[in-house]
Residue, then its C-alpha position, 0 to 999 in steps of 0.5 A: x218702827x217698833x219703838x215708833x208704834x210703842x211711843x204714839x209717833x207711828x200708829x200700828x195700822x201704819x206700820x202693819x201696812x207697810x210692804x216689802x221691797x217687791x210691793x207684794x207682803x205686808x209688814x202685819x201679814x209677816x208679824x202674824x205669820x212668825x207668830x209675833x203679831x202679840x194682842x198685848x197693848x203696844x203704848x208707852x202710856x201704860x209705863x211709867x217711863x222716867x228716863x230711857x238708856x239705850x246701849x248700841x255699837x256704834x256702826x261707824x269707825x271712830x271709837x274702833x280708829x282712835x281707840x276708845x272704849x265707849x262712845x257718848x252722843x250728844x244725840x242722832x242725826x236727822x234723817x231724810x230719805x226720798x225716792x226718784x223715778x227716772x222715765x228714758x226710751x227703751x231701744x236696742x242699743x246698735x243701732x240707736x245713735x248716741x245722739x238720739x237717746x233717752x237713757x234713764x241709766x245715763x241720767x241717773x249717774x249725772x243725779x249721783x254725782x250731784x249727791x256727792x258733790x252737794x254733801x261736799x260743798x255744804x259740808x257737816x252732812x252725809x248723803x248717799x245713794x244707797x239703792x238703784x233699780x235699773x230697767x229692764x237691765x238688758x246689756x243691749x237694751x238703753x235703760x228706760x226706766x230708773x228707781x233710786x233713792x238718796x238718804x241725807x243725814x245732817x244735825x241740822x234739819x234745815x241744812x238738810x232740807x237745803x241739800x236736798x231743795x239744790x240736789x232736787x233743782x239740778x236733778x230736773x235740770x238732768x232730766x231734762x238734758x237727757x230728756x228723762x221725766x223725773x218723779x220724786x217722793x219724800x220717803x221718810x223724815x225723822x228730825x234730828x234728837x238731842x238727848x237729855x244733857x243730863x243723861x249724857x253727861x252721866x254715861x261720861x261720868x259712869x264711864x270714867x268711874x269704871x276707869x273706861x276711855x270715853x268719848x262724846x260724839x254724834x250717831x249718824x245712824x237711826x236708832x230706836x232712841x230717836x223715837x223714844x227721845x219724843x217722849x222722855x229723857x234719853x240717853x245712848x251708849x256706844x261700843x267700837x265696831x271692829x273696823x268700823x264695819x256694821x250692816x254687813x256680815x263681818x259685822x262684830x264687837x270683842x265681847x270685852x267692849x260688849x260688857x264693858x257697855x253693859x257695865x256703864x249702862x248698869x251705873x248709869x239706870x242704877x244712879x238715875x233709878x235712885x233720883x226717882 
């Protein structure tokens, strides 16, 4: 979001009105709070900026598997998240048939499986639900009320929006069996990056003068790049995870591969600085 502001995709009153996952704190009122909600202006504009690396664990398994140094992308995937409300009929769970139930949880594992199923059968995609709200999470209450989303993350935007045009058509179909009233939200959408040829290139080539194992590949996950990439030429360097492992708190990288990283980002702005 921060790079998004910096960039003038994403304005700054946007960004400060943006609230918690309880509904209830704003992201500005937080900045202000910690003493990070600075005056300076927040505007690539002011910067002369010719060209952007950025260096980052990879966040997935392939490097760490197959044993390779540093990890090229060719750019990051694109992103779209969305949110679903699923309405059902709370009742106490004895004495309410099967047969006579509105149960928003039920629903909801049919919708699940079919997140699954639909990034399968397209194939070249990844989706997943990642967060569920269930209400009012009693065990001998039938869930009334449902909260979940579905990230879907693909190279090729279209094939995105397709996935989630066929999940969305059987989801209404669900809901309507169990008898459920669906609501759904485009969240967020961040259209795939493909970074400069150049730029990538170069990273291989910085790699193997260094006499570093290299690899080009995709970035599966969101990155700072993404935004910047809109207004300049970029450019991103991966080190392995160990185990492939990111987002949790085992969460690390050898400080072997952390320097070899910094070493190949260092060639890399040295020899692009020299062309400016």
């Amino acid at each position: 979001m921060g790079s998004g502001v910096w960039m003038g995709n994403i304005t700054k009153e946007w960004a400060y009105d943006r609230k918690d996952r309880d509904g209830k704190t704003l992201f500005g009122d937080e900045l202000e709070r910690i003493g990070y909600k600075g005056a300076f202006p927040c505007d690539h504009k002011k910067w002369n900026v010719e060209a952007a690396y950025e260096l980052h664990i990879e966040q997935g398994p392939v490097l760490w598997t197959e044993k390779i140094q540093i990890g090229a992308p060719k750019g990051i995937l694109c992103l779209h998240w969305y949110d679903i409300w699923l309405e059902g009929t709370a009742n106490q769970v004895g004495p309410t048939p099967m047969k006579n139930r509105n149960d928003a949880l039920l629903a909801f594992s049919e919708m699940n499986v079919v997140v699954n199923k639909v990034a399968h059968q397209l194939g070249d995609m990844v989706a997943t639900v990642g967060e569920v709200q269930n209400y009012p999470n009693s065990r001998n209450i039938i869930p009334s009320k449902v909260h979940f989303t579905v990230d879907i993350r693909s190279w090729d935007d279209d094939h995105a929006i397709e996935a989630w045009r066929l999940m969305k058509k059987e989801f209404e179909m669900i809901a309507e069996r169990r008898g459920c009233p669906i609501k759904t939200e485009e969240f967020w959408k961040v259209e795939h990056a493909p970074f400069d040829k150049a730029l990538w290139d170069r990273v291989v080539e910085s790699a193997e003068e260094l006499g570093f194992s290299s690899r080009r590949m995709v970035s599966g996950a969101g990155h700072d790049m993404s935004e910047v990439n809109k207004v300049t030429r970029g450019a991103m360097i991966f080190v392995p995870s160990i185990d492939g492992r990111s987002h949790v708190e085992v969460e690390d990288t050898p400080w072997d591969d952390c320097t070899r990283g910094g070493d190949v980002l260092l060639r890399c702005i040295l020899k692009t600085a020299s062309e400016v």
